[in-house]
N, C-alpha and C positions, 0 to 999 in steps of 0.2 A: 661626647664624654666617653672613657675609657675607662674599663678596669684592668689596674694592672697590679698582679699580683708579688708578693713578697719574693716567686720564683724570677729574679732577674737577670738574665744572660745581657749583661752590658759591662764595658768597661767606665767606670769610675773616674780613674785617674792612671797615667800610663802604668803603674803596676799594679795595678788592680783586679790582673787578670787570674789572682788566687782568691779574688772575693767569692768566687764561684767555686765550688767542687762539684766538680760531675758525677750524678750516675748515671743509668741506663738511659734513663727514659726523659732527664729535666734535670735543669742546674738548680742547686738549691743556695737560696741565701747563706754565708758565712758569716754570723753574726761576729765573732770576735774581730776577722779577717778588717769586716767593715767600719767597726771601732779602732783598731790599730792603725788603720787608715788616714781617718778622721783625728786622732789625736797627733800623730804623727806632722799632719799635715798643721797644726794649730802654732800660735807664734807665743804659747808658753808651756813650759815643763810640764804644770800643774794644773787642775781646773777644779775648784771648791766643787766638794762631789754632794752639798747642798746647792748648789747655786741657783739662785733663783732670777737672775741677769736685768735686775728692777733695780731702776735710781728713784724711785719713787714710791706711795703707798697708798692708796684709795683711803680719803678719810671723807667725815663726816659733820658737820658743825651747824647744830639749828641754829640760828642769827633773828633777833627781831630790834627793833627799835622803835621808844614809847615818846620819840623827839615829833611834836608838829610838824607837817610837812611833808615828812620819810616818803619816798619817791621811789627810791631804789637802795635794796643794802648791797653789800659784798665783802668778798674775803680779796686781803691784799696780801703780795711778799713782802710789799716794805712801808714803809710810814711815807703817805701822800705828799704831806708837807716838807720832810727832808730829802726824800731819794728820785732821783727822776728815774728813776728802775724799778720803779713798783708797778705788781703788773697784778692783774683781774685774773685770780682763782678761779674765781666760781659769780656768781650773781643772779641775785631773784630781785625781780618789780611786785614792790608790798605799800601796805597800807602803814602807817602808825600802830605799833602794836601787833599787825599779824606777824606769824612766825614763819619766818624758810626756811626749808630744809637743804642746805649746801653741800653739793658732793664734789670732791676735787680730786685733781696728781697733788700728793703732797711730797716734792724732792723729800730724802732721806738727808740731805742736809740743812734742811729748815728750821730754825732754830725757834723763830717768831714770826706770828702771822701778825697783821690787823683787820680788825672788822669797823664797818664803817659803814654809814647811811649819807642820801645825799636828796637833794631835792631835786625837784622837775626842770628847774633849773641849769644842772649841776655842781648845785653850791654844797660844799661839807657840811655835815649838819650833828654828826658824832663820829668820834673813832676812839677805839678801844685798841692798847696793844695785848694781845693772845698768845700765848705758851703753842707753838705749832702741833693742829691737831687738836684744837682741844675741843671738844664736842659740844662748847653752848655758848654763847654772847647774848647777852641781851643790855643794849645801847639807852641810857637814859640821858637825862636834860646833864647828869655828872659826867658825859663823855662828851660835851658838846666842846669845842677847840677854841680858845681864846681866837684866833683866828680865823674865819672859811677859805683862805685859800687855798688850793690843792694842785700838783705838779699833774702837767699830764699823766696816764696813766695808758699800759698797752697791755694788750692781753696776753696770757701765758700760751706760749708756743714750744711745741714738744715735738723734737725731730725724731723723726724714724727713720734708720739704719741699715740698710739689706744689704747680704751678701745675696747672689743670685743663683748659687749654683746648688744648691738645695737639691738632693740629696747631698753633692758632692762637696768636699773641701773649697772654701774660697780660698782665694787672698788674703782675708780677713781683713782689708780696709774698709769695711762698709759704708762702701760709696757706689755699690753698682746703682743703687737707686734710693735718694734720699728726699723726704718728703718732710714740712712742719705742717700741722696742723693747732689752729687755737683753738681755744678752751670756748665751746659751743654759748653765742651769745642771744639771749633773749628779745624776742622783738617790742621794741618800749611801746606799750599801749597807749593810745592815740596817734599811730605813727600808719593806723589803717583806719578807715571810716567805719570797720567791723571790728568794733573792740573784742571779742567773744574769735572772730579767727585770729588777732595778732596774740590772744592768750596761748592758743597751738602752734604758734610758729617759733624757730631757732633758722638763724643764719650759725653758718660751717664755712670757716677759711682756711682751703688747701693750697699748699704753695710746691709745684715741683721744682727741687732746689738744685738737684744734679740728679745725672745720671754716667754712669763710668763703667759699663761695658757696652758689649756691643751684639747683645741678646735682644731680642724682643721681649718684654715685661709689662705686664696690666699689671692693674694695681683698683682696689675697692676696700669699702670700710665696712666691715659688719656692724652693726646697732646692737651691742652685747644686751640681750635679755628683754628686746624690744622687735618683737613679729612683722613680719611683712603687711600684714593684718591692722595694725596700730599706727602705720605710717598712710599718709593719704595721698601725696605728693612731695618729689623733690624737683625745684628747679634753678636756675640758672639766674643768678644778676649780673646785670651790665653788656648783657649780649655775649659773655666770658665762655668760655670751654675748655678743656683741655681738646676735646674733639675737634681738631684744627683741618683735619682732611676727610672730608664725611664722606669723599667716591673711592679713599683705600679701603679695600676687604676685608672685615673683622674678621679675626681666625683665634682669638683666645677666649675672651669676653664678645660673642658675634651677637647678642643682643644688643641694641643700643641706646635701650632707656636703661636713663641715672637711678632709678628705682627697680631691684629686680629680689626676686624672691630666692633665698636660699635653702639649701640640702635642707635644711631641717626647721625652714619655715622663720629663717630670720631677716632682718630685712636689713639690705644689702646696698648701698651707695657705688654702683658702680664710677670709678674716675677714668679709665681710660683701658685703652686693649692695647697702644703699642705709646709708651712713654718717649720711643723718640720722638715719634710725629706729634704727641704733645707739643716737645720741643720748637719742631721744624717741621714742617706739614708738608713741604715739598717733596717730591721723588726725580731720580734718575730719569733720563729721559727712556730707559730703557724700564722704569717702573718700580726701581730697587731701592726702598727705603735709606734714607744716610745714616749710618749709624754709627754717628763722631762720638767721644764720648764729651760730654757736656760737664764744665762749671767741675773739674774734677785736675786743673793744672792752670797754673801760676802764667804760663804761657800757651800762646795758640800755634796750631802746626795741622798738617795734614790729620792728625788723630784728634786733637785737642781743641776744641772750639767753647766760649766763651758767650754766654750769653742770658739776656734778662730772664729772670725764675717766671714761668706763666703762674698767674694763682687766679683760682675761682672762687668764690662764694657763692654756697649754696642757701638756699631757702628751702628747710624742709616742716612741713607743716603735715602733723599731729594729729589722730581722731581725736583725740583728747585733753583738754589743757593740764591734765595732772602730768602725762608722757611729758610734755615738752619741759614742763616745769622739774623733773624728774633726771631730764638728758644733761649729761654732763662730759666732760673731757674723759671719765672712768667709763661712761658708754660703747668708747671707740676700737675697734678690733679690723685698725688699718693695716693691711698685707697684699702681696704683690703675687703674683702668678706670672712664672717662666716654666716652658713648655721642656719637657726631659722624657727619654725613651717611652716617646708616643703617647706621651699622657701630659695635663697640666698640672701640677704639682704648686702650691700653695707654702708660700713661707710667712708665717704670723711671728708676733712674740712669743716669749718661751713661757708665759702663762699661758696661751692659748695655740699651743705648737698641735696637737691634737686634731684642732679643727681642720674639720673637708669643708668650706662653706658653699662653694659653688663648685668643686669637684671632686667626685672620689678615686682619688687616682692609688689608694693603697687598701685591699680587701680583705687585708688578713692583722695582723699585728702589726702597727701604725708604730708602734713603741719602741720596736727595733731599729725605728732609723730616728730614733729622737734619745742622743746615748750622753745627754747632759752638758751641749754644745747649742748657742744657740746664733742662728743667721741673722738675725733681726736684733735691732737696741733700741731701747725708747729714751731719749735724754731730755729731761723735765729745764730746758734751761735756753731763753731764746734767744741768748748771745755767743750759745753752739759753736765752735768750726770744727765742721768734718774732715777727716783725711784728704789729701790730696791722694790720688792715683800711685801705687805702686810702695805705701806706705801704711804698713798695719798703723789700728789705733794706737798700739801697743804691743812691745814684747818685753818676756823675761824667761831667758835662756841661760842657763848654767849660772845663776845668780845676775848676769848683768842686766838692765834695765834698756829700753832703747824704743821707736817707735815717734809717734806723732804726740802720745802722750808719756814722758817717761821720766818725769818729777820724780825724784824719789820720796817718798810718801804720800803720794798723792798722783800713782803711775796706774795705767788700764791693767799691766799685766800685773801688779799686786792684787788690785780689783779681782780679777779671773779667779788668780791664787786663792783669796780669802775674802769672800762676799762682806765682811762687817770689815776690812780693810780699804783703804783711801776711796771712801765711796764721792768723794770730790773731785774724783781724775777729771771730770770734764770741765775743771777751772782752771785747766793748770797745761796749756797748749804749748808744742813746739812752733813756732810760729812760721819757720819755712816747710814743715810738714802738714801744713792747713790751709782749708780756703778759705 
């Protein structure tokens, strides 16, 4: 690990060689130099100088249910019985009458949730339709449904978005590395012979979806506001890894437990040190990593290769059954690390753009290279498609509209413009611009 200071003699981007102003002795950072840069290089005029770059909002909703039986409650997007798109918020295993406390991504386009109980079975047993967000349900024998059938149901899956070049200007197709993970599911008690450990446990399903440059990138998930200290173990189902070539050299992430401890004592989900070999675990026979870009173009070729998403699920178990019962999809603080002038450098969401988790590669003012632009997206919606390769999410240049997403009212670069504008861009695809 490396500390490397705000005094930076690097080139940026080919004209970047005024980011620095010399004097005698050390080049010093050009703060504006480096924001003119950065904007310049961005695929809209404007950037809401609020912007808080969230499709979603951390809500809250105690849920109980006084129906005989109750098994399991949950928070749904859509009504079980009519939509086969309804998909698992959140969910606690309760008794009749006890209360959970339900923590979720609530999209900012959600209009209506459902709350609902089910038996051990998984027969319906009530459902309530809820104003999204609304902070209490409590299910009686009046919510019980003329009918118990109920449509399969899947869990909510939220893609994360990177650009890779963190400090520097991307492309802004964020697709150098794109990852979903679901909304962390509860281990149903009697499903271990240790009812009292399966009360500490949560399975975590990480899917790497693409990858589209041809960097080297780790990537791991902080546990927001939950200690290294409070986690007991994380492992591996199904014999699955991303860790595909366990005799290449780790050089980013070079520990190689899935549980490691961070800067400041958080506990940290390591997923992988080089995302291609995720991918493809092979090398050159001269030992040279392939670094195609993956799942990132409509067609295969010498750069472009095409191929099944690897996903893990983890089993991570808990000192304590409140932690687990506590862990939610708002826990998760997933970001990727690519390696930039001799240091590793960490690209998070733009609520947690701040954070060093595992390295401090900036020892003076962090804040200067965080100028209201963010590398990372998180989109609350698991029928997603990402950019293809060589194609912003979205622009809006000199008024015109254009991009992967450029609906007019309902376009990325209105988004950028005006955060409480088309915050539904991601429904609304070009669809030769997408994968």
């Amino acid at each position: 690990m490396r500390n490397i200071r705000l005094y930076i003699s690097v080139v940026v981007v080919a004209t970047v060689g005024s980011l620095l102003s010399t004097s005698c002795d050390k080049n010093v950072f050009d703060q504006q130099v480096y924001e003119n840069i950065v904007e310049r290089s961005f695929p809209t005029d404007t950037v809401d100088s609020h912007h808080d770059w969230q499709l979603s909002v951390i809500a809250t909703t105690h849920i109980s249910c006084d129906v005989a039986g109750t098994w399991r409650v949950a928070l749904l997007s859509a009504n079980p019985q009519e939509q086969s798109q309804a998909e698992i918020l959140a969910e606690q295993y309760v008794t009749a009458g006890e209360n959970a406390m339900l923590t979720y991504l609530l999209p900012k386009v959600q209009q209506q949730m459902w709350g609902v109980a089910y038996d051990a079975t998984g027969q319906l047993l009530a459902l309530q339709e809820l104003t999204a967000g609304n902070p209490s349900c409590r299910l009686t024998e009046a919510d019980v449904p003329a009918t118990t059938g109920s449509k399969q149901l899947s869990r909510q899956r939220v893609y994360y978005l990177y650009e890779s070049e963190f400090p520097k200007p991307g492309d802004w197709d964020f697709n150098d590395l794109v990852l979903t993970i679901e909304t962390p599911q509860p281990v149903p008690p009697g499903s271990t012979d240790d009812s009292e450990l399966a009360a500490r446990q949560v399975r975590l399903h990480v899917t790497l979806e693409a990858v589209g440059c041809n960097l080297q990138l780790a990537a791991a998930i902080r546990f927001v506001g939950i200690k290294f200290s409070e986690v007991e173990s994380i492992t591996t189902e199904g014999n699955l890894s991303f860790v595909r070539n366990s005799t290449y050299p780790r050089s980013i992430i070079t520990d190689d437990a899935l549980l490691q401890q961070g800067r400041n004592g958080d506990a940290v989900l390591c997923l992988f040190d080089d995302a291609h070999l995720a991918v493809y675990s092979r090398t050159s026979e001269s030992g040279m990593v392939f670094r195609y870009y993956y799942n990132v173009s409509h067609t295969t070729s010498d750069v472009y290769h095409i191929f099944n998403a690897p996903e893990v699920t983890y089993l991570i178990t808990f000192r304590d059954a409140q932690t687990a019962r506590l862990f939610s999809a708002a826990s998760l603080d997933p970001f990727i690390i690519s390696p930039f002038n001799g240091a590793n450098w960490e690209i998070h969401q733009y609520q947690y753009r701040m954070q060093q988790t595992m390295f401090e590669y900036v020892t003076e003012d962090q804040g200067n290279f965080h100028t209201g632009y963010s590398w990372c997206l998180s989109v609350p919606y698991s029928w997603f498609r990402y950019a293809i390769e060589k194609n912003p999410l979205g622009t809006l240049k000199n008024g015109v509209i254009s991009g992967a997403y450029s609906v007019f009212g309902h376009s990325y670069g209105q988004w950028v413009a005006d955060r409480n504008t088309a915050t539904d861009w991601y429904l609304y695809p070009s669809s030769r611009m997408v994968y």
